[in-house]
C-alpha positions, -999 to +999 in steps of 0.1 A: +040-632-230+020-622-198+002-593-222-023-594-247-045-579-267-069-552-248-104-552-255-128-520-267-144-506-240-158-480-260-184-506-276-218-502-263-227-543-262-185-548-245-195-523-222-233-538-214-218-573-208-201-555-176-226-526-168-242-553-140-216-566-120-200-526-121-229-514-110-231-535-081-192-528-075-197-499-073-223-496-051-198-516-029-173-501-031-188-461-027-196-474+004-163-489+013-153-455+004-175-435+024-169-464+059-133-452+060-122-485+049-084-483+034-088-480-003-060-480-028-046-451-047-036-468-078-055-490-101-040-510-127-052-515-165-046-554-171-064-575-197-080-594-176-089-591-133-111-597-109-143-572-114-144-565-071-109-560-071-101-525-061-070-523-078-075-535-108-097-524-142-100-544-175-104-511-195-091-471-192-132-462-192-136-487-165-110-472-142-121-438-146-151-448-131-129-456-099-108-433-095-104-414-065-086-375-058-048-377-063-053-418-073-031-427-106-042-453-133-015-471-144-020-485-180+001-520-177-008-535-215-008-520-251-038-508-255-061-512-289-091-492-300-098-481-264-113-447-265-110-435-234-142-407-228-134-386-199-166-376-190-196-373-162-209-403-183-174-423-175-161-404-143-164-410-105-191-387-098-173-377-065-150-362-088-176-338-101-191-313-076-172-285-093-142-284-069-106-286-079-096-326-082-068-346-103-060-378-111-027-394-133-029-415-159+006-431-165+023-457-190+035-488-167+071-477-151+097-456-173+085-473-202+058-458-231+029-482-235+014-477-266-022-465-272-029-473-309-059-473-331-059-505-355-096-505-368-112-474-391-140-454-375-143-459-336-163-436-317-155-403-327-120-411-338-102-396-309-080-419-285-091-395-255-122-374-257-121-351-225-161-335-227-181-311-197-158-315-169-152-286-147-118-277-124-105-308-133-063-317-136-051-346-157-019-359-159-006-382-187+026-394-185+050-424-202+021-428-230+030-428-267-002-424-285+002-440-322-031-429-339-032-450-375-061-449-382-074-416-360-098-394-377-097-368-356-075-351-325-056-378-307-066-360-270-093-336-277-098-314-252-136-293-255-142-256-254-147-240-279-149-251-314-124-244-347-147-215-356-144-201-325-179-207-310-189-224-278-187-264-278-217-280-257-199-302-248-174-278-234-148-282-204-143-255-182-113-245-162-097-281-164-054-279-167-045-311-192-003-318-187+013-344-202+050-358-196+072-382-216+044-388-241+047-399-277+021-387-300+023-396-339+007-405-373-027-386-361-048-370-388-058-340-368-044-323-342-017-339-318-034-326-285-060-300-290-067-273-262-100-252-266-114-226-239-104-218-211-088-255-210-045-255-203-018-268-195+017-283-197+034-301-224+073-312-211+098-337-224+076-354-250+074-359-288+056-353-320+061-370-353+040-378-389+007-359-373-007-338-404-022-309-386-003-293-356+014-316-326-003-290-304-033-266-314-043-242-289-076-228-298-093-206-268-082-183-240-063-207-219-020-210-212-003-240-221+035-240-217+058-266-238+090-276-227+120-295-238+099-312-266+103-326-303+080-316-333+094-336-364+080-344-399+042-330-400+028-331-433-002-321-447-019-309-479-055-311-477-075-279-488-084-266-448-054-273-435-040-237-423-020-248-391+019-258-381+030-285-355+020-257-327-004-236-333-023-209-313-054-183-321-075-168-301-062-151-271-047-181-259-009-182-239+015-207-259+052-202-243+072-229-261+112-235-240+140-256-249+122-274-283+130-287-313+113-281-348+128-300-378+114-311-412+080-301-412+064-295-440+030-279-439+010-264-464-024-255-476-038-269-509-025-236-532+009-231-515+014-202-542-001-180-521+017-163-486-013-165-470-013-204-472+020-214-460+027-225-427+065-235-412+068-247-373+051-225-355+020-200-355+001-174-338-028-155-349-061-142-335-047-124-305-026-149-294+004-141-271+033-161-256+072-166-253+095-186-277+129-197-259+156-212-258+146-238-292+160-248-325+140-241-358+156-264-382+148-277-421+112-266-420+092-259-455+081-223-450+086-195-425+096-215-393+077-189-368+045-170-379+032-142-357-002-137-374-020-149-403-027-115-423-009-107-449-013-074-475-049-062-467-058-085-442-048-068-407-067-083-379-047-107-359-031-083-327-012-108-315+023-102-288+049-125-292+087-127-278+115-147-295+146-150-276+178-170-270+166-194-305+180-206-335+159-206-365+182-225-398+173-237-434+138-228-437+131-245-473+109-219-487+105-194-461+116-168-440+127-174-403+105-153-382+079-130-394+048-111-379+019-102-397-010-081-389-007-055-365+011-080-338+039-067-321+063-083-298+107-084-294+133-103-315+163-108-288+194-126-289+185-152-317+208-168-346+189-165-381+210-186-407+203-195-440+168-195-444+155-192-477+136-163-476+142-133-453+160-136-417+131-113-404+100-100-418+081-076-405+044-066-425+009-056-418+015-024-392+032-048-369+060-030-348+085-053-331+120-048-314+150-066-333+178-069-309+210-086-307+202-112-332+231-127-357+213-128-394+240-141-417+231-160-458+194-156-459+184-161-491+170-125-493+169-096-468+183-100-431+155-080-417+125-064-443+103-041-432+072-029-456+035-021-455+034+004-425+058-017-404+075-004-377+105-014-352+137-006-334+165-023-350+198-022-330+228-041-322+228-066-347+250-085-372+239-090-401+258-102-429+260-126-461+223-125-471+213-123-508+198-091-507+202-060-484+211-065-448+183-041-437+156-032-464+129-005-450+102-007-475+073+015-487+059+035-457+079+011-434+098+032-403+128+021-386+149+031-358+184+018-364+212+020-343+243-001-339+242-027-364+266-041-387+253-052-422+283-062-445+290-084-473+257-089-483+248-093-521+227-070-531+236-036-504+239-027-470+213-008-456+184+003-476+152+020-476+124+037-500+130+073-488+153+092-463+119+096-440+117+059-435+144+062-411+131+078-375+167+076-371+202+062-387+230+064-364+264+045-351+258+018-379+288+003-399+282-008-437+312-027-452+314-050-485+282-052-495+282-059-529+254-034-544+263-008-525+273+000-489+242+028-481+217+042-508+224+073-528+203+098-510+218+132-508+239+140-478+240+101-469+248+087-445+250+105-413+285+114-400+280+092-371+277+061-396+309+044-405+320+024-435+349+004-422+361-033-426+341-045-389+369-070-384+355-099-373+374-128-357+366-154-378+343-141-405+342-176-426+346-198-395+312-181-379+329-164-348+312-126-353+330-112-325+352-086-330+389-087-330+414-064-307+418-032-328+382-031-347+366+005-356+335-012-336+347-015-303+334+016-283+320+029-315+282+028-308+257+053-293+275+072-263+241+069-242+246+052-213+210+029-221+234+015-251+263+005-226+284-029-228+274-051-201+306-044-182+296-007-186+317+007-212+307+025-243+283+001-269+303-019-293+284-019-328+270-050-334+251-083-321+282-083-291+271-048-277+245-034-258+231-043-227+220-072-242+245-090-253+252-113-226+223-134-242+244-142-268+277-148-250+272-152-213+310-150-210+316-115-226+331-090-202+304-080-172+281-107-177+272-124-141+289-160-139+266-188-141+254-198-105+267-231-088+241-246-066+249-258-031+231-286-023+254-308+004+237-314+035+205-302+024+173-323+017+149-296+002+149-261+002+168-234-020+200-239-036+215-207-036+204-208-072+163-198-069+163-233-070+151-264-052+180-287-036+173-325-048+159-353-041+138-326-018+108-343+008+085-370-002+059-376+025+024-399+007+009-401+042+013-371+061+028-334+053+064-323+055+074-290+064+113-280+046+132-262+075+170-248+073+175-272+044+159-303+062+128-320+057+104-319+087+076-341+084+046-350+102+025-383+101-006-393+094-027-413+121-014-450+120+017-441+101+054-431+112+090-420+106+103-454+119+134-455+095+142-420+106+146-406+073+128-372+074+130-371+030+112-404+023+085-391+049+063-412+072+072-450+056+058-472+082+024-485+086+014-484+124-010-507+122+005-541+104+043-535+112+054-565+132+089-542+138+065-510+151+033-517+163+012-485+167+046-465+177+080-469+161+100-495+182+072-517+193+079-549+182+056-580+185+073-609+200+076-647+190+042-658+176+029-625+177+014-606+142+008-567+144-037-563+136-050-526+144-021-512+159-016-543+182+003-573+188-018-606+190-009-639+194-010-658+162-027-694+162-010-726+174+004-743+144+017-776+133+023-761+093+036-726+081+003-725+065-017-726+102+003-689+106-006-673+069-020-638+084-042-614+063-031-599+031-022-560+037-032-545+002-007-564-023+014-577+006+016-593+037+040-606+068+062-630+064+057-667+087+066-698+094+059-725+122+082-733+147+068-773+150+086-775+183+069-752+198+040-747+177+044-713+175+036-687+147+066-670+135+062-636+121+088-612+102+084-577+089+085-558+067+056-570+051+068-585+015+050-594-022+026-621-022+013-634-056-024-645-036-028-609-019-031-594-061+010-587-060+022-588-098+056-605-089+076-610-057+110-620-073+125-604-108+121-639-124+083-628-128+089-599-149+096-596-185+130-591-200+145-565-189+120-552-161+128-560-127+102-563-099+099-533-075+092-548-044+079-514-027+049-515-052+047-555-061+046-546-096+074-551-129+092-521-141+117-511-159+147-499-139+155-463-143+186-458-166+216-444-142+241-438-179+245-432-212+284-433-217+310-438-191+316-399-183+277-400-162+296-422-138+323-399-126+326-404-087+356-381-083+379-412-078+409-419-093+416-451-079+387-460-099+379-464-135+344-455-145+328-479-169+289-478-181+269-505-188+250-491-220+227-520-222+214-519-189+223-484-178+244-496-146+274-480-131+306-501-121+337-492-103+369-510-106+397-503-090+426-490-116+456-510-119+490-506-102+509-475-111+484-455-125+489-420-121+473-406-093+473-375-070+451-385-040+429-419-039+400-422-018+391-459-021+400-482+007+418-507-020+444-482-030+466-451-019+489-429-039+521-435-037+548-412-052+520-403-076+512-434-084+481-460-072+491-488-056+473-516-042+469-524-007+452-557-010+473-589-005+482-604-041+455-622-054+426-602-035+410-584-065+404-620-079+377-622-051+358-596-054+330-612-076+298-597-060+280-564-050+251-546-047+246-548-088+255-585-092+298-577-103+322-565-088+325-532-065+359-530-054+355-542-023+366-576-009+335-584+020+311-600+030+291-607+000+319-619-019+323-643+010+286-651+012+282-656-024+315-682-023+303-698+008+268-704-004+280-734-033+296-751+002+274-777+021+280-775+057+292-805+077+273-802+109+294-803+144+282-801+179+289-764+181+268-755+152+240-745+174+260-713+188+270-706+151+234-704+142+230-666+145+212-654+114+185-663+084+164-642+062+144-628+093+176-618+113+171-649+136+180-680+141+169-703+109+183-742+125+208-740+096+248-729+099+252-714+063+270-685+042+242-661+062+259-665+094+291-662+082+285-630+058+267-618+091+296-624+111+319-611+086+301-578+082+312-567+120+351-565+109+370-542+084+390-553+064+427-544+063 
């Protein structure tokens, strides 16, 4: 094991034992700083390192005190009871004059390292305490945060406190984002936002906290996206909050999540007031759910407002659109208390145990084009002064009435379908409750289609069998021939999307293309065009992939290509305009202060220039200065004693390089040689379909365990309309191979380590290299090539894979 067991910086007399040497670091190393010396822009987290070494920290506190504008702390080992305190007291103070700065702090590779509290009561019980920073952006990524025994917020982020009041030790104006993090078992909140303190929350997970994943508690925005909120739990007497949770004034705009089995509750879950399903607003809160599934949670998966009868204070605006909300346990599906307001678009409401909708307090929302089908009371209830526009939904199978207007609740209501519900079709406490009741079928409800009111319904109103395609199956559309087709409002507003008359029901309307981006006049989904193009747009209001990466100069995106321009000492030398200005001016041995310049025999590149290296009589006379975790290759040529040097510049263990071949990593990581350290390689597939090349000389085959790609070619007679791979061609619809019998035996090698489909030179190289060579007196003229591209004094499988690599094969 090359990791161990971290220890706590957050320990005043751990902490003393280092505040000397530090200091004097970095004292040192300010200076360095300020001199214009090269400084790095990562520093590593490792157990244990050398205290002047700028790339390295033994703790997350002692980094932060190091890190530099745009650097990234990469945290290599599991860490244990490390509190990290993100603070003036902790932080670079060039960091802190009040202007805009960030800094990353990253798992090690694609990997999560864990960040886990073992031991009851340390510090203030938070695994990162972010305090009185101003204009500040953090970024945590590839983190899984596993709190045990956490009493409080896992990342606490200051502003303002629960109450509501300032915090003194408040933030101000920072944006917090965290990526591919992992957050569980905390006793508090996940990640807590206060103030004016936001951010982003993408691609991550939350499981087993008790209070919400994510509390948002201020007037700040924080979006979430394409994250998981599974299995909070808690019971204690002042617990009042869901896995997200947002009050006062903040923006919370959740996209493409997932809610599932959580089960939150306040001690006397009797009461409305105290239960509490996936998500919540209240306090003047505002924001956008999208896109997400709402699925097995206990109570009313999402709240708009806390109030309920008497209590009407919260004024928050929420949309809902394009979700689907399922098997709520004890609740309804979405319901808004309070005098909040907002619009229920294009969402499936199924089964949930309560109400589909609920709308109380004075709130006033829009329900449209929302499916509502075996609630276990109304579709959509409206009472206590509630008000909305209900049109152009289906709503159907509940155990009460499909639309239930309550009290003093007013409804406009236009369009819908409500049939074979249990109890009746459309309701309500009076004839007044209805600003208006038109274009509406009722069918097959079971207590009655419409109430008993005196000339009831209007004549517009129709109580016809809606003739739905597969009613049982769950396909709501309507079937050729049905009494709604072109039976809604005539208005032109209420049009189909293909701009005929409104069909009645979740299908029709202007809207309904939400639900079914394929009905009739509903734009086709855009198909990006990306060939040729390095960055720019699409066609899509996109950005083309992999787009311009430039870490030492700028790059400009013109016509679809990148442009980019260098920083002093550095250059395009590979003449790659997406992977920016790669070359280092100043120690390439291959382009010496301009691309092309290349130091001769016994000449090293120093400053931008090419010196002669020592005389030598060992490799060791010629071993030139480390350049950050690398350096030149050399050797001695004795004969002439000559320094020999190559380039690029590779890993070397004594210039602080973490491996230099794979066989220094861990199982399963492999060494990146760009940045000298282990990672895990990124996954390339899942199942065989993610390797599709468009081939069908090929078949496809994914290596699940390590995530590779391979191609083999398919074998003779396979059905085939065109091939593109040089080792077959269709003949009379069928692949047949070109190779000479016997030549897919040889190929045993390629880039991956198996076979590509291609007979070459590294199959030949690989072969050759189990020969020894017999030397003759022409060997000298065969000596063409060695791992610098020169001569080496050896005739081996080099020069003949070299040689090799000229011809094609036919």
């Amino acid at each position: 094991m090359r990791r161990s067991k971290k220890i706590i910086p957050a320990i005043l007399i751990v902490f003393g034992m280092f505040a000397t040497a530090l200091a004097a670091y970095y004292i040192q190393y300010q200076q360095e700083i300020r001199s214009g010396a090269a400084v790095p822009e990562t520093i590593y987290v490792r157990q244990t390192c050398d205290p002047t070494d700028p790339n390295c920290a033994v703790t997350v506190n002692y980094a932060l005190g190091r890190v530099e504008d745009g650097w990234t702390i990469i945290i290599e080992i599991p860490v244990y009871d490390d509190m990290a305190i993100i603070s003036p007291d902790y932080l670079n103070p060039d960091l802190l004059d009040g202007n805009p700065h960030n800094f990353n702090i990253q798992g090690k590779g694609t990997s999560q390292t864990t960040w886990v509290m073992t031991k009851p009561n340390v510090g203030n019980g938070h695994a990162v305490h972010i305090e009185k920073l101003d204009n500040i952006t953090i970024n945590f990524s590839g983190i899984k945060f596993d709190a045990k025994t956490f009493a409080n917020s896992t990342v606490h982020i200051y502003g303002t406190n629960t109450d509501g009041t300032a915090d003194p030790n408040a933030n101000t104006s920072c944006t917090i984002n965290f990526t591919d993090v992992v957050v569980q078992n905390s006793k508090a909140a996940g990640i807590y936002y206060s103030g004016n303190n936001g951010g982003t929350v993408k691609t991550s997970t939350f499981e087993n906290n008790e209070w919400p994943g994510v509390s948002v508690h201020g007037s700040a925005k924080v979006d979430i996206e394409e994250s998981t909120f599974k299995n909070h739990q808690h019971q204690a007497v002042d617990a009042k909050d869901s896995p997200v949770d947002a009050k006062d004034s903040p923006e919370v705009n959740v996209d493409k999540c997932t809610f599932e089995g959580n089960n939150i509750k306040w001690e006397d879950a009797d009461s409305e007031d105290n239960k509490y399903g996936a998500l919540q607003y209240f306090h003047n809160s505002k924001g956008t759910i999208k896109n997400s599934q709402f699925l097995n949670n206990l109570y009313t998966q999402i709240r708009i407002g806390k109030g309920y009868i008497g209590a009407i204070t919260d004024n928050c605006n929420v949309n809902i659109y394009n979700n689907t909300l399922s098997s709520s346990q004890n609740g309804s599906g979405i319901a808004y208390y309070g005098t909040s307001t907002g619009s229920v678009l294009n969402n499936i409401l199924k089964n949930n145990k309560v109400d589909g909708i609920l709308l109380n307090n004075e709130t006033s929302a829009l329900i449209k084009n929302n499916i509502i089908i075996n609630n276990g009371s109304e579709g959509i209830d409206l009472y206590d002064r509630a008000s909305s526009q209900i049109i152009n939904n289906t709503i159907l199978g509940n155990l009460r009435h499909g639309i239930d207007l309550f009290d003093d609740a007013t409804a406009t209501v236009l369009n819908n379908i409500s049939a074979f519900n249990a109890d009746g079709g459309i309701r309500a406490a009076a004839q007044s409750n209805f600003t208006a009741l038109e274009y509406n079928i009722a069918f097959g409800n079971t207590g009655g289609d419409w109430n008993d009111f005196s000339n009831w319904p209007p004549a517009t109103n129709l109580t016809v069998d809606p003739m739905f395609v597969d009613k049982d199956g769950g396909d709501y559309h309507l079937q050729t021939g049905s009494p709604a087709i072109n039976a809604g409002h005539p208005d032109a507003q209420y049009n189909d999307p293909d701009g005929s008359r409104n069909d009645i029901g979740a299908y029709g309307g202007p809207l309904a293309c939400g639900l079914d981006p394929d009905l009739p006049g509903c734009e086709s989904p855009c198909t990006p065009q990306c060939e040729g193009k390095e960055c720019g747009d699409d066609g899509c209001n996109g950005t083309c992939p992999p787009g311009c990466t430039n870490n030492h100069g700028t790059t400009q995106c013109s016509t679809g290509l990148c442009t980019p321009t260098c920083d002093a000492d550095w250059g395009n030398c590979d003449s790659n305009n997406a992977n920016g200005c790669e070359t280092d001016l100043r120690t390439s041995n291959a382009n010496c202060g301009v691309c092309g310049n290349a130091c001769g025999t016994g000449q090293i590149c120093q400053n931008s220039t090419c010196t002669t290296g020592p005389a030598c009589s060992t490799d060791e006379d010629c071993k030139p200065d480390c350049s950050g975790a690398k350096r030149a290759p050399y050797s001695c040529d004795t004969a002439l004693g000559t320094c020999i040097f190559g380039d690029p510049l590779v890993c070397d263990k004594e210039c602080g390089a973490e491996c230099v071949t794979n066989d220094d990593c861990d199982l399963l990581e492999i060494c990146d040689t760009e940045n000298c350290t282990c990672a895990i390689p990124p996954i390339k597939c899942s199942q065989n379909s993610d390797c599709d090349d468009d081939n069908e000389c090929t078949s496809n085959t994914c290596d699940t365990l390590t995530g590779i790609c391979s191609y083999l070619p398919v074998s003779d007679g396979t059905d085939c309309s065109t091939c593109t791979s040089g080792n077959c061609e269709c003949i009379v619809g069928v692949c047949s191979d070109k190779s000479p019998t016997g030549c897919d035996i040889a190929d045993i090698f390629g880039e991956e380590g198996k076979p590509d489909g291609h007979v070459n030179s590294y199959d030949l190289s690989r072969m050759l290299s189990n020969w020894k060579w017999q030397k003759t007196p022409r060997d000298k003229n065969a000596d063409i090539w060695g791992p610098l591209a020169k001569s080496d004094g050896e005739v081996n499988a080099w020069d003949l894979s070299k040689l090799l690599g000229c011809f094609e094969r036919h």
